[in-house]
DRENDO-1510 file (C-alpha; in Angstrom, 1 decimal, always signed):
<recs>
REC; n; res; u; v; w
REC; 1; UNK; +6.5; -5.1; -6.8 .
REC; 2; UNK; +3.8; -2.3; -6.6 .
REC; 3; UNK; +5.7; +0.7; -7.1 .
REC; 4; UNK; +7.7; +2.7; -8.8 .
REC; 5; UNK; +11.2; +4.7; -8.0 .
REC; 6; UNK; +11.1; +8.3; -9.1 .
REC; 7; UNK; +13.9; +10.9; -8.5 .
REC; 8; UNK; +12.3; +14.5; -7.9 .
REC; 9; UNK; +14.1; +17.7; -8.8 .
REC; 10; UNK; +13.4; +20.7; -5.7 .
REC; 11; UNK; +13.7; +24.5; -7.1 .
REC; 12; UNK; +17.2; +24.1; -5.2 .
REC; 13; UNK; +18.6; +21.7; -7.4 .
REC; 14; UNK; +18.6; +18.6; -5.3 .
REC; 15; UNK; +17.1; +15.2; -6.1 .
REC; 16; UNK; +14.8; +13.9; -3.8 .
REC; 17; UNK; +14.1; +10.3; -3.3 .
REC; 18; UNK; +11.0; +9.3; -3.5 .
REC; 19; UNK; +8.5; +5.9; -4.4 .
REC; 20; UNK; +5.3; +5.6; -5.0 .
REC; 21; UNK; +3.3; +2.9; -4.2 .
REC; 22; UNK; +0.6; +1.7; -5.8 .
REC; 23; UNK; -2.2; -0.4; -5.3 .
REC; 24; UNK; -2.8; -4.1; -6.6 .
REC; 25; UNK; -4.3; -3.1; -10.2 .
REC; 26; UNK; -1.4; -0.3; -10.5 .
REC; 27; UNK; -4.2; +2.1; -11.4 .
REC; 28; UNK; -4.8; +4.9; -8.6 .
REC; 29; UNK; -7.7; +6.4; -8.6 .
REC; 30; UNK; -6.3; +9.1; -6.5 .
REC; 31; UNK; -2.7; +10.1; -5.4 .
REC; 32; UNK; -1.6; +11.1; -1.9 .
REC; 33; UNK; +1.9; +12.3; -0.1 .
REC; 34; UNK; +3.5; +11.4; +2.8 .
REC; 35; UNK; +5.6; +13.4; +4.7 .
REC; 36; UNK; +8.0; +11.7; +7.4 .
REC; 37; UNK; +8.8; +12.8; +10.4 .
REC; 38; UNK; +11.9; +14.6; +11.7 .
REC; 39; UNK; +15.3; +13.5; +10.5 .
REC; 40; UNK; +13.6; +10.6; +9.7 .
REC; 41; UNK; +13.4; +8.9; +6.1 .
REC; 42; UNK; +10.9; +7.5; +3.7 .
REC; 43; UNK; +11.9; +3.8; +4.7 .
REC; 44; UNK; +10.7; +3.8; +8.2 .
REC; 45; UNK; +8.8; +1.3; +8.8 .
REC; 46; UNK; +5.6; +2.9; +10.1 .
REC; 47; UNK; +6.1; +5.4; +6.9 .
REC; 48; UNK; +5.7; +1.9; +3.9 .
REC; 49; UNK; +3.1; +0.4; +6.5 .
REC; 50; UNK; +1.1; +3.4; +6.3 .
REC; 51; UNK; +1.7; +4.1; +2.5 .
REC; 52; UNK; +1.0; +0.4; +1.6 .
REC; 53; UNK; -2.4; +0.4; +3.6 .
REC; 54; UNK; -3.6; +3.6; +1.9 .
REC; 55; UNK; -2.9; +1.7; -1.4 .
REC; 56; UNK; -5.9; -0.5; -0.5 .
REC; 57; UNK; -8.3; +2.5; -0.7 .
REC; 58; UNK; -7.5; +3.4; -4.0 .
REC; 59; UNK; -4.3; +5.4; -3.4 .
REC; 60; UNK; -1.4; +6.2; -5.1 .
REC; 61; UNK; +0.9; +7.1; -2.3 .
REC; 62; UNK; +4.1; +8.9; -2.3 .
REC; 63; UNK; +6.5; +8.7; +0.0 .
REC; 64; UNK; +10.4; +10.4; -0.3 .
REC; 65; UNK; +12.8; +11.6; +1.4 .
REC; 66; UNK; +13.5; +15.5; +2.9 .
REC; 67; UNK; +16.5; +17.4; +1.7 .
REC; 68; UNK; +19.5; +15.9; +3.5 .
REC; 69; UNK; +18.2; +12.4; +4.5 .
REC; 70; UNK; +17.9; +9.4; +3.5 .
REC; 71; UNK; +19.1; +9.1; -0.1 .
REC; 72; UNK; +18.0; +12.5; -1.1 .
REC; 73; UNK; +20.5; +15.0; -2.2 .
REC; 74; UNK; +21.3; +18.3; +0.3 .
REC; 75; UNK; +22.9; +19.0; +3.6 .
REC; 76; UNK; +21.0; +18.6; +6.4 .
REC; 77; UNK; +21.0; +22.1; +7.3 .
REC; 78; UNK; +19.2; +22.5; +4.1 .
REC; 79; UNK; +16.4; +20.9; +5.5 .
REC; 80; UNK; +14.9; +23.4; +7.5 .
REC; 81; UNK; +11.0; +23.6; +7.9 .
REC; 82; UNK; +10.3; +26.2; +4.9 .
REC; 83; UNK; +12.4; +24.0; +2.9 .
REC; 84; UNK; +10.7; +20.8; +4.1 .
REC; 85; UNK; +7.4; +23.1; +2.8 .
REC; 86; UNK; +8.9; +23.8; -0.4 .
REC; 87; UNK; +10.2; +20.3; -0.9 .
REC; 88; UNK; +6.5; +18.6; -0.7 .
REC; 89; UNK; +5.2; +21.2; -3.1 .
REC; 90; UNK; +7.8; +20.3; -5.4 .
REC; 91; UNK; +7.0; +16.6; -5.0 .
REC; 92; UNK; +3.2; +17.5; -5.4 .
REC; 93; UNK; +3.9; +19.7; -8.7 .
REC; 94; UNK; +6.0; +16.7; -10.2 .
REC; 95; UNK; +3.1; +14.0; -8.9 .
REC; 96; UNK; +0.3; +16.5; -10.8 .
REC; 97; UNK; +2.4; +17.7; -14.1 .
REC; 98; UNK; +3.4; +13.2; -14.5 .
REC; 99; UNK; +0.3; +11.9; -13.2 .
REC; 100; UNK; -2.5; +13.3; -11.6 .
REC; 101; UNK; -2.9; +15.6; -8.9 .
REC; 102; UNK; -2.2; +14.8; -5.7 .
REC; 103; UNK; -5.4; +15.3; -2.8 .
REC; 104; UNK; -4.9; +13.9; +0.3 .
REC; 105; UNK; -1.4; +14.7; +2.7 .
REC; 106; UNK; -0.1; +12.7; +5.4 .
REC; 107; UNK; +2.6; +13.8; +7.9 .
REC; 108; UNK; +4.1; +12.1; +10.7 .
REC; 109; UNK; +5.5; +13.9; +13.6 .
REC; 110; UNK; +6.9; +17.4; +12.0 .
REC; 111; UNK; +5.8; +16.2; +8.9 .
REC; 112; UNK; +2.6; +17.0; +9.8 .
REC; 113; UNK; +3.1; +20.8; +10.2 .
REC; 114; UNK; +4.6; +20.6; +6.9 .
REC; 115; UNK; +1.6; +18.8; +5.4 .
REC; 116; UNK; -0.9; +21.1; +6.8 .
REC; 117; UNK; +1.4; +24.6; +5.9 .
REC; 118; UNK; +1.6; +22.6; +2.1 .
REC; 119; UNK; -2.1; +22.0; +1.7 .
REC; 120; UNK; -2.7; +25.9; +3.0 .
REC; 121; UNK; -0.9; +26.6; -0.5 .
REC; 122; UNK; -1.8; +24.2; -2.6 .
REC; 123; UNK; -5.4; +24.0; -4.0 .
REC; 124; UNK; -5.4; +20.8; -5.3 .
REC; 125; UNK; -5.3; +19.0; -1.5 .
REC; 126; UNK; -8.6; +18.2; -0.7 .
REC; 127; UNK; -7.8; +16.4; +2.9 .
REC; 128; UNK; -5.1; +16.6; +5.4 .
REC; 129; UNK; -4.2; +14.2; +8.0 .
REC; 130; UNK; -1.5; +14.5; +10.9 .
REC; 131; UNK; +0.3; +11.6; +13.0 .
REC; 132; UNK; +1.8; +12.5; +16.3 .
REC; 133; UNK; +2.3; +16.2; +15.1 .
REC; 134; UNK; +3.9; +19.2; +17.0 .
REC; 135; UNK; +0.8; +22.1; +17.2 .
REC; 136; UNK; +3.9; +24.1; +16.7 .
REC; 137; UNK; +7.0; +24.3; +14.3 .
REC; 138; UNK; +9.4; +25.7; +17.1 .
REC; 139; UNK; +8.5; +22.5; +19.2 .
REC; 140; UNK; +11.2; +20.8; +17.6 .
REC; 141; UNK; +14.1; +23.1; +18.5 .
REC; 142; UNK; +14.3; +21.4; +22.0 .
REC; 143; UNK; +15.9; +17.9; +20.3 .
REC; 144; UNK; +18.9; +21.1; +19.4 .
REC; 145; UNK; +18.7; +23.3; +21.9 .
REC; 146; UNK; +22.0; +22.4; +23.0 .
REC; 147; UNK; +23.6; +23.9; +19.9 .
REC; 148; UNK; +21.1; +26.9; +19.4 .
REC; 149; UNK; +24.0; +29.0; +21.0 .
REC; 150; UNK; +26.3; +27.7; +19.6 .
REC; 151; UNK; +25.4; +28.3; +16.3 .
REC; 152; UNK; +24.7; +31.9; +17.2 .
REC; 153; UNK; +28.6; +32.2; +17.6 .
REC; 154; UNK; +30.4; +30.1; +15.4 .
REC; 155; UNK; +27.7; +30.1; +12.5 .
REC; 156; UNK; +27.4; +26.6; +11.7 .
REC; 157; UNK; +28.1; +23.3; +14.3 .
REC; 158; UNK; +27.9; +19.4; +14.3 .
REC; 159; UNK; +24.9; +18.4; +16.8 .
REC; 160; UNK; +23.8; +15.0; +18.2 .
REC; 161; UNK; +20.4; +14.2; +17.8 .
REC; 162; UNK; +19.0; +10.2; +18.7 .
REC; 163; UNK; +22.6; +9.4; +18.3 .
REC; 164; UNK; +23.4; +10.4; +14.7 .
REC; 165; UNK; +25.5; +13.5; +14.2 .
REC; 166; UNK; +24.0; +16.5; +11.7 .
REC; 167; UNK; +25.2; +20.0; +11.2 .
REC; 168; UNK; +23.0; +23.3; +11.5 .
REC; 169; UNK; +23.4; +26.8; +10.9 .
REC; 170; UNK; +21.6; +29.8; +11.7 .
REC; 171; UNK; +19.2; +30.1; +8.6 .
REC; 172; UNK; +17.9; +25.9; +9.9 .
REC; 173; UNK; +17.4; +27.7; +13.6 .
REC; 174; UNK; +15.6; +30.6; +13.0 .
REC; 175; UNK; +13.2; +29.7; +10.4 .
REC; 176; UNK; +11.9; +26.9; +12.6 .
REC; 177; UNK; +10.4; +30.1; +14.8 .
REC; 178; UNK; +9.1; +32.1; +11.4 .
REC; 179; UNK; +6.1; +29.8; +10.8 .
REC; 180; UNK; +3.2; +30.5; +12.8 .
REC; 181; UNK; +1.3; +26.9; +12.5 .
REC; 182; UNK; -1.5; +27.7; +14.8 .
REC; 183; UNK; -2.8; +31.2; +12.5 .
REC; 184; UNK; -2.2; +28.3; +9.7 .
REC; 185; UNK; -3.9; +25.6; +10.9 .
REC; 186; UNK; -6.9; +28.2; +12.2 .
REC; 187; UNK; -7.2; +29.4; +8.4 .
REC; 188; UNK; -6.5; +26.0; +6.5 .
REC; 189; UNK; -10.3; +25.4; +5.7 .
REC; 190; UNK; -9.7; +21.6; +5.2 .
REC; 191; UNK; -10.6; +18.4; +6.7 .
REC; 192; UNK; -8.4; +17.3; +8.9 .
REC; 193; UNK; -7.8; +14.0; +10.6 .
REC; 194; UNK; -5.7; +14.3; +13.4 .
REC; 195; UNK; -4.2; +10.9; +15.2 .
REC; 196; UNK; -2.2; +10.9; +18.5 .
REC; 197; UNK; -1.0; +8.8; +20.7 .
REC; 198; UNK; -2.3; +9.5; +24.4 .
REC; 199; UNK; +1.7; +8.6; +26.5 .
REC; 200; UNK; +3.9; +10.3; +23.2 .
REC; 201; UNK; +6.6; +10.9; +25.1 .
REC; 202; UNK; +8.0; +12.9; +22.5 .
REC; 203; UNK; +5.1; +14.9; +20.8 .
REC; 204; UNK; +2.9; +15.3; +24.1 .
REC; 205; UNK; -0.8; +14.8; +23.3 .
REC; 206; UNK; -1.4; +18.2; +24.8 .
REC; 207; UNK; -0.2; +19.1; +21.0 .
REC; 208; UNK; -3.3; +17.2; +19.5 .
REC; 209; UNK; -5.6; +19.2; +21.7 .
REC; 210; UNK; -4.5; +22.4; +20.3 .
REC; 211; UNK; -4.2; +21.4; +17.1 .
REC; 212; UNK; -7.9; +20.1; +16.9 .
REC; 213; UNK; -8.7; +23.4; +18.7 .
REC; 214; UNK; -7.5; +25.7; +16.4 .
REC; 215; UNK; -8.3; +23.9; +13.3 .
REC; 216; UNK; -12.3; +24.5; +11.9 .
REC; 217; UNK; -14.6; +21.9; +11.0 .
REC; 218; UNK; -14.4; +18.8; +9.7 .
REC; 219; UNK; -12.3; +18.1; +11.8 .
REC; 220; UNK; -11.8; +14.6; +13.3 .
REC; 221; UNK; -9.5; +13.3; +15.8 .
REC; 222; UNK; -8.0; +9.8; +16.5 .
REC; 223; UNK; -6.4; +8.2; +19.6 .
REC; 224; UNK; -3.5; +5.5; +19.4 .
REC; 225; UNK; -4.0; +3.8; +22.4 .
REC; 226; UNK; -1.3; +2.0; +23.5 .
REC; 227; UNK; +1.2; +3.8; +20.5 .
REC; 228; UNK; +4.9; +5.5; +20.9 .
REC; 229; UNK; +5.9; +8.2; +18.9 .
REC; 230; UNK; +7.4; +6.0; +15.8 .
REC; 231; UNK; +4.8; +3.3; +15.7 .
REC; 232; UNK; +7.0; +1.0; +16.0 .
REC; 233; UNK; +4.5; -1.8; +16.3 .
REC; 234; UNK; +3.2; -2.4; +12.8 .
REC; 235; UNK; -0.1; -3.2; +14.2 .
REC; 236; UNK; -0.3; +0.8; +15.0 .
REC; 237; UNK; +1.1; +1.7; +11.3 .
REC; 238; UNK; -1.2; -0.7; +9.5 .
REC; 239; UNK; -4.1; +0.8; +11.6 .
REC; 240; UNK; -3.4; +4.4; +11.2 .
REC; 241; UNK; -2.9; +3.7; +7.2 .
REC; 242; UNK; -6.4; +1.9; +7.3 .
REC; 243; UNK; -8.2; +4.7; +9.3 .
REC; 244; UNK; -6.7; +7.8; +7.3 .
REC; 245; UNK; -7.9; +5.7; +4.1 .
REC; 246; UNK; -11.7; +5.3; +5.8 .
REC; 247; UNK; -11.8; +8.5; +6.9 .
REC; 248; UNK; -10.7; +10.3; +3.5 .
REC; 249; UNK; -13.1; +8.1; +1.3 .
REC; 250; UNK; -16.1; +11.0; +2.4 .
REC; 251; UNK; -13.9; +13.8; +0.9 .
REC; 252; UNK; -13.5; +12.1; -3.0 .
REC; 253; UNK; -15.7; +11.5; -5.7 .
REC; 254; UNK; -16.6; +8.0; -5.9 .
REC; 255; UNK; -14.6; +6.4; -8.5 .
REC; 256; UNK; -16.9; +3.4; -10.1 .
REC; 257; UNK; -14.3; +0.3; -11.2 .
REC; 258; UNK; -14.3; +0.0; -14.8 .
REC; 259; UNK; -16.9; -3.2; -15.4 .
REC; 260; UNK; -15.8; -5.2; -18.5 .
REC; 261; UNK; -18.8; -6.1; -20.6 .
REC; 262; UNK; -18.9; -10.3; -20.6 .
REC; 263; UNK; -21.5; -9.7; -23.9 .
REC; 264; UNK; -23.7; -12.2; -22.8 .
REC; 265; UNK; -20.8; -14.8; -22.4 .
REC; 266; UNK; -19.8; -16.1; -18.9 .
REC; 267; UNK; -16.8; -14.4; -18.9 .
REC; 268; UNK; -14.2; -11.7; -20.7 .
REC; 269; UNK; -10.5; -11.6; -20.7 .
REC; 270; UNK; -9.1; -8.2; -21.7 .
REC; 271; UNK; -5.2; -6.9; -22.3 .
REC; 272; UNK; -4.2; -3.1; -22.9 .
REC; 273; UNK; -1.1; -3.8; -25.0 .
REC; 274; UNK; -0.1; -0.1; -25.0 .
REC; 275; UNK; -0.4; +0.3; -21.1 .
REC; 276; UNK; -0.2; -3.6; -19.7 .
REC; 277; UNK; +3.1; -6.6; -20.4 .
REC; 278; UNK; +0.9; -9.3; -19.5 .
REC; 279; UNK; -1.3; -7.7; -16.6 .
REC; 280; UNK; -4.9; -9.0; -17.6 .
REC; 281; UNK; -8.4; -7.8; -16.3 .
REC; 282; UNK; -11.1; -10.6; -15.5 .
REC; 283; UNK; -14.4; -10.1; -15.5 .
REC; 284; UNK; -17.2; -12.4; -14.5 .
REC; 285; UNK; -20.9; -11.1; -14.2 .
REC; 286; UNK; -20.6; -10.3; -10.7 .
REC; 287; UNK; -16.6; -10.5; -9.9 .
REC; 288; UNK; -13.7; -9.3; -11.0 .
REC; 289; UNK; -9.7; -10.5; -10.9 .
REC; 290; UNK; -6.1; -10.0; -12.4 .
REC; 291; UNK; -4.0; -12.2; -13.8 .
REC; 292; UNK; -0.4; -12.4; -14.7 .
REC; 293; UNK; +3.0; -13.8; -15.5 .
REC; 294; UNK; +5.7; -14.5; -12.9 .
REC; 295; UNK; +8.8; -11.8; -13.3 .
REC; 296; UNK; +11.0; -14.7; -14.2 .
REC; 297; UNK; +9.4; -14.8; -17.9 .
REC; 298; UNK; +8.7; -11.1; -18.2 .
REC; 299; UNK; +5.8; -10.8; -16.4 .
REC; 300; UNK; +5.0; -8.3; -13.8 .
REC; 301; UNK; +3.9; -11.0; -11.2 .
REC; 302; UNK; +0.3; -8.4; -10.3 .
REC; 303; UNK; -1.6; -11.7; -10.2 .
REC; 304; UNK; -2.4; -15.4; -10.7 .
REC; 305; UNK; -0.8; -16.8; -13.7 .
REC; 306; UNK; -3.2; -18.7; -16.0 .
REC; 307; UNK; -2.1; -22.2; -15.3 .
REC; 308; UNK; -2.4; -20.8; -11.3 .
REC; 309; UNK; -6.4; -19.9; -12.1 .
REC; 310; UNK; -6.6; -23.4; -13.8 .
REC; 311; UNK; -5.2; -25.0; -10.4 .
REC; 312; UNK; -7.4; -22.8; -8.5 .
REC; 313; UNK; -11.2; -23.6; -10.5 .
REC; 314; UNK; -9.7; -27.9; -9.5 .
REC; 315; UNK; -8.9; -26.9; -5.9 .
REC; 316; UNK; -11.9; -24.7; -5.4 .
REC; 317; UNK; -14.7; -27.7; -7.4 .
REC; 318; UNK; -12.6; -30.1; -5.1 .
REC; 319; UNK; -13.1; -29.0; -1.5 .
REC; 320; UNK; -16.8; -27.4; -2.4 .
REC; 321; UNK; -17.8; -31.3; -3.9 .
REC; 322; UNK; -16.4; -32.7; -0.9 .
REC; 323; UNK; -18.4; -30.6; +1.7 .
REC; 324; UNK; -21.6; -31.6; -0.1 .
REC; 325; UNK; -20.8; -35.5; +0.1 .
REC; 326; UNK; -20.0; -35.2; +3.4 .
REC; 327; UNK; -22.6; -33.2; +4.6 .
REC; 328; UNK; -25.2; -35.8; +2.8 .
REC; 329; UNK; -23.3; -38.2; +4.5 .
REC; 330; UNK; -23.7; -36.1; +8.0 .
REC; 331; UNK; -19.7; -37.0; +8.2 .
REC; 332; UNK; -17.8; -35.1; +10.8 .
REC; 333; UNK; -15.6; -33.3; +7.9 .
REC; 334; UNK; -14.7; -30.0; +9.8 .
REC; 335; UNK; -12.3; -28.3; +7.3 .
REC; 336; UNK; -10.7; -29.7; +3.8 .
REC; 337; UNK; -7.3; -28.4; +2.1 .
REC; 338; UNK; -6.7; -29.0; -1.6 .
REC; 339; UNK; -3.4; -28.7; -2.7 .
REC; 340; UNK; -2.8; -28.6; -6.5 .
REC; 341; UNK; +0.2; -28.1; -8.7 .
REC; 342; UNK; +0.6; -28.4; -12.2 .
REC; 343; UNK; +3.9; -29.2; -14.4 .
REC; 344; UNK; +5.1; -31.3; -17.4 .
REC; 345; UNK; +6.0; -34.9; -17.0 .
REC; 346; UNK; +7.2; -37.4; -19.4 .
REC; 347; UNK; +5.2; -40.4; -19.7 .
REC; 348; UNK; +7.4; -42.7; -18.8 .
REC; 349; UNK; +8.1; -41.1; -15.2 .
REC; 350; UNK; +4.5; -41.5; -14.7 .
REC; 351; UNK; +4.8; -45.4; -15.7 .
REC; 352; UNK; +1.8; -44.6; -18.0 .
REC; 353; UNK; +2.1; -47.2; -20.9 .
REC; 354; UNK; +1.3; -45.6; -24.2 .
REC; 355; UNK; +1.9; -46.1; -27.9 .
REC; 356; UNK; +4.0; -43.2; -28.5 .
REC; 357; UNK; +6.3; -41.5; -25.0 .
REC; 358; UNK; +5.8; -38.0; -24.5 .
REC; 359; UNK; +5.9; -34.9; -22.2 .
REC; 360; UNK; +2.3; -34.8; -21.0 .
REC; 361; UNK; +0.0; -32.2; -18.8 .
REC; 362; UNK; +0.3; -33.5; -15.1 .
REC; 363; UNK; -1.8; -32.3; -12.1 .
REC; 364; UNK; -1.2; -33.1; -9.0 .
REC; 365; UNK; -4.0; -32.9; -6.1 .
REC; 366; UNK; -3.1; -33.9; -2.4 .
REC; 367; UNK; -5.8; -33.6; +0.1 .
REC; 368; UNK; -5.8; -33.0; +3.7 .
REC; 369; UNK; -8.8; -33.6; +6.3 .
REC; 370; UNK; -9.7; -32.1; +9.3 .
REC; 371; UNK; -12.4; -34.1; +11.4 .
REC; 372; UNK; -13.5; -36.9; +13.0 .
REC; 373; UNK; -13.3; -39.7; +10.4 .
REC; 374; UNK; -11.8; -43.3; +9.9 .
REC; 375; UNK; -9.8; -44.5; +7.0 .
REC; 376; UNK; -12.8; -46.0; +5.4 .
REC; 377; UNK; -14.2; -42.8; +5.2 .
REC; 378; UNK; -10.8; -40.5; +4.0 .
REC; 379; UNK; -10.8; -43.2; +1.4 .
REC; 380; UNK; -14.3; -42.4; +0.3 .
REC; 381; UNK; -13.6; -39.0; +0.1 .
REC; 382; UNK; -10.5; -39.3; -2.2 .
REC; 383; UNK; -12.6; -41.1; -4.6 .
REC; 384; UNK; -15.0; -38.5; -4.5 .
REC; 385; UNK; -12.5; -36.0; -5.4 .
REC; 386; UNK; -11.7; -37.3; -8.2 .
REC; 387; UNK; -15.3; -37.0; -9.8 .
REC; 388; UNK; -15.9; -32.7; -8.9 .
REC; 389; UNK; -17.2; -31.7; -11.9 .
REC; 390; UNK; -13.8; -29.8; -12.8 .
REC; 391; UNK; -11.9; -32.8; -12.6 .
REC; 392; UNK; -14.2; -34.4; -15.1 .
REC; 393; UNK; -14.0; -31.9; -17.3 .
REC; 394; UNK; -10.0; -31.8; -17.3 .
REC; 395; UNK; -10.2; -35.3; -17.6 .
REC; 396; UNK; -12.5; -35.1; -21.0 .
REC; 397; UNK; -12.4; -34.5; -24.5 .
REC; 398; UNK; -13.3; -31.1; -24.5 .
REC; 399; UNK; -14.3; -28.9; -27.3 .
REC; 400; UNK; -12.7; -25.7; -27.5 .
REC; 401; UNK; -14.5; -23.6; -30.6 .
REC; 402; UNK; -13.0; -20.0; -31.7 .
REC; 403; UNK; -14.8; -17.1; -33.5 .
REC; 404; UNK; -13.8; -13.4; -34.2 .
REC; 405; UNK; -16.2; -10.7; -33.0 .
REC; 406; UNK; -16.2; -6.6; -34.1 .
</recs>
């Protein structure tokens, strides 16, 4: 899979959950965090959705879990807002010191106040961007309000909040009204994105409007049409993971993929032993690809296998031969499926009568047709699959001549 567990140590102690997901080549070329949203956890759906669509822009992304929930370490009254603070500058210290450093933050909900009081102390955060986020930290207090006084009294209580019980004390109450998040957001000095969803019915989007009115330029603004709070639709999720990668491209240095020399030949192979297992970089003069070896023989499954690109360059010459034909033939073929699969058969299972019974290469091709055309026709067109210049060459004595280069 494309990413890694990590286990995060907070200046309190605690362990924090976290993953970091990665993009298809497992090389980043920059690293962002998310921050979920209240009592929430790293494994919400919207939270991967988001993460995983960031990955496709070049990101490294981060995702864990607050003091107190999900399977991080902590109380939940431990998780108060400065600690929330503290926790994603611990996470972005660990992310800098073990890879690189960190410069885009994401929030959702009241993880975007603590994304944007983060990135007001850490340097390194180039952009922010904000989903569904409060324009103020005490905006919160309402889902406890019922248990505000009665922490005043007793010092610490059990609450209800969306159906799950937590406790809270009076250090989690009052510091949610000690962070002034509009001075912050007024003083912050960074791009910000910031998405909402026009009917939140639990972050109004009255909160977007004073965000983007305190915050300076760039600043850009989103709306989720159609979105609740959670993003419960992955269509929304995906979306908002697509834009904040669009968006944030303008605020980092272009990073130019690494192009392998092919020396003059068609194409180059190339395997970092000391950083790969099998994970190899393709390079044609114009394209590039990965392959790799399934997980069930050690392989970190990142790509084709070999055999699967050898499959591939008979399906692909099949269906491209087959469009020509028919097109010089003005036949009505609309669409063409090739479907290949390669294994090791014995001889004999193939009824093939020769001199001395072995285990030979087999590939088998099965074609589908979508059009107007009579049997004569699909018949004609099976033949002609046979001769695609691939299939010739499989079918040849081929020459295969090895040198060594400095």
């Amino acid at each position: 899979m494309n990413r890694e567990r990590l286990t995060i140590r907070n200046t309190k102690g605690h362990n924090l959950q976290a993953y970091l997901e990665l993009p298809a080549d497992q090389k980043p070329h920059y690293f962002a965090i998310f921050a979920h949203c209240f009592t929430c956890n790293s494994n919400l759906s919207a939270v991967k959705n988001i993460s995983r669509a960031l990955t496709s822009h070049g990101f490294g992304v981060v995702r864990f879990d607050f003091t107190g929930l999900g399977r991080s370490e902590g109380e939940f009254a431990e998780s108060y807002f400065s600690a929330n603070v503290d926790d994603l500058i611990a996470v972005n210290d660990f992310i800098t010191k073990n890879y690189k450093a960190p410069g885009l933050l994401v929030g959702h909900s009241l993880g975007g106040a603590a994304v944007i009081v983060a990135a007001s102390k850490l340097e390194n955060i180039k952009a922010v961007a904000t989903v569904g986020a409060p324009s103020t930290v005490s905006h919160v207090t309402h889902l406890f309000s019922h248990g505000i006084e009665e922490v005043k009294q007793k010092g610490e209580v059990e609450i209800n909040i969306g159906g799950r019980p937590f406790k809270i004390n009076n250090q989690f109450v009052e510091d949610f009204s000690n962070i002034d998040l509009p001075e912050i957001t007024q003083n912050l000095r960074k791009p910000l994105l910031i998405m909402h969803a026009p009917f939140d019915r639990i972050v109004g989007i009255n909160n977007a409007h004073e965000l983007y009115h305190n915050a300076h330029h760039p600043k850009s603004f989103v709306s989720l049409d159609n979105a609740d709070h959670l993003l419960s639709n992955s269509k929304d999720s995906k979306y908002v993971g697509n834009v904040i990668g669009t968006w944030a491209d303008r605020y980092f240095e272009p990073q130019d993929n690494t192009v392998l020399d092919t020396n003059g030949e068609q194409l180059v192979a190339h395997l970092n032993l000391v950083d790969d297992n099998f994970t190899t970089s393709i390079q044609t003069k114009k394209h590039s690809f990965i392959a790799d070896e399934p997980e069930s023989i050690g392989g970190d499954d990142f790509g084709p296998s070999p055999y699967d690109f050898l499959s591939a360059g008979l399906a692909a010459c099949t269906v491209m031969t087959l469009k020509m034909y028919a097109e010089r033939k003005k036949w009505d073929l609309q669409e063409v499926y090739a479907y290949i699969t390669y294994s090791k058969k014995h001889s004999d299972d193939l009824m093939l009568d020769i001199d001395e019974p072995k285990r030979i290469d087999h590939l088998q091709k099965r074609l589908k047709f979508i059009g107007d055309l009579d049997e004569t026709q699909k018949a004609k067109l099976k033949e002609i699959a046979s001769k695609c210049p691939v299939h010739r060459t499989l079918l040849s004595e081929t020459v295969i001549e090895t040198e060594m280069i400095d």
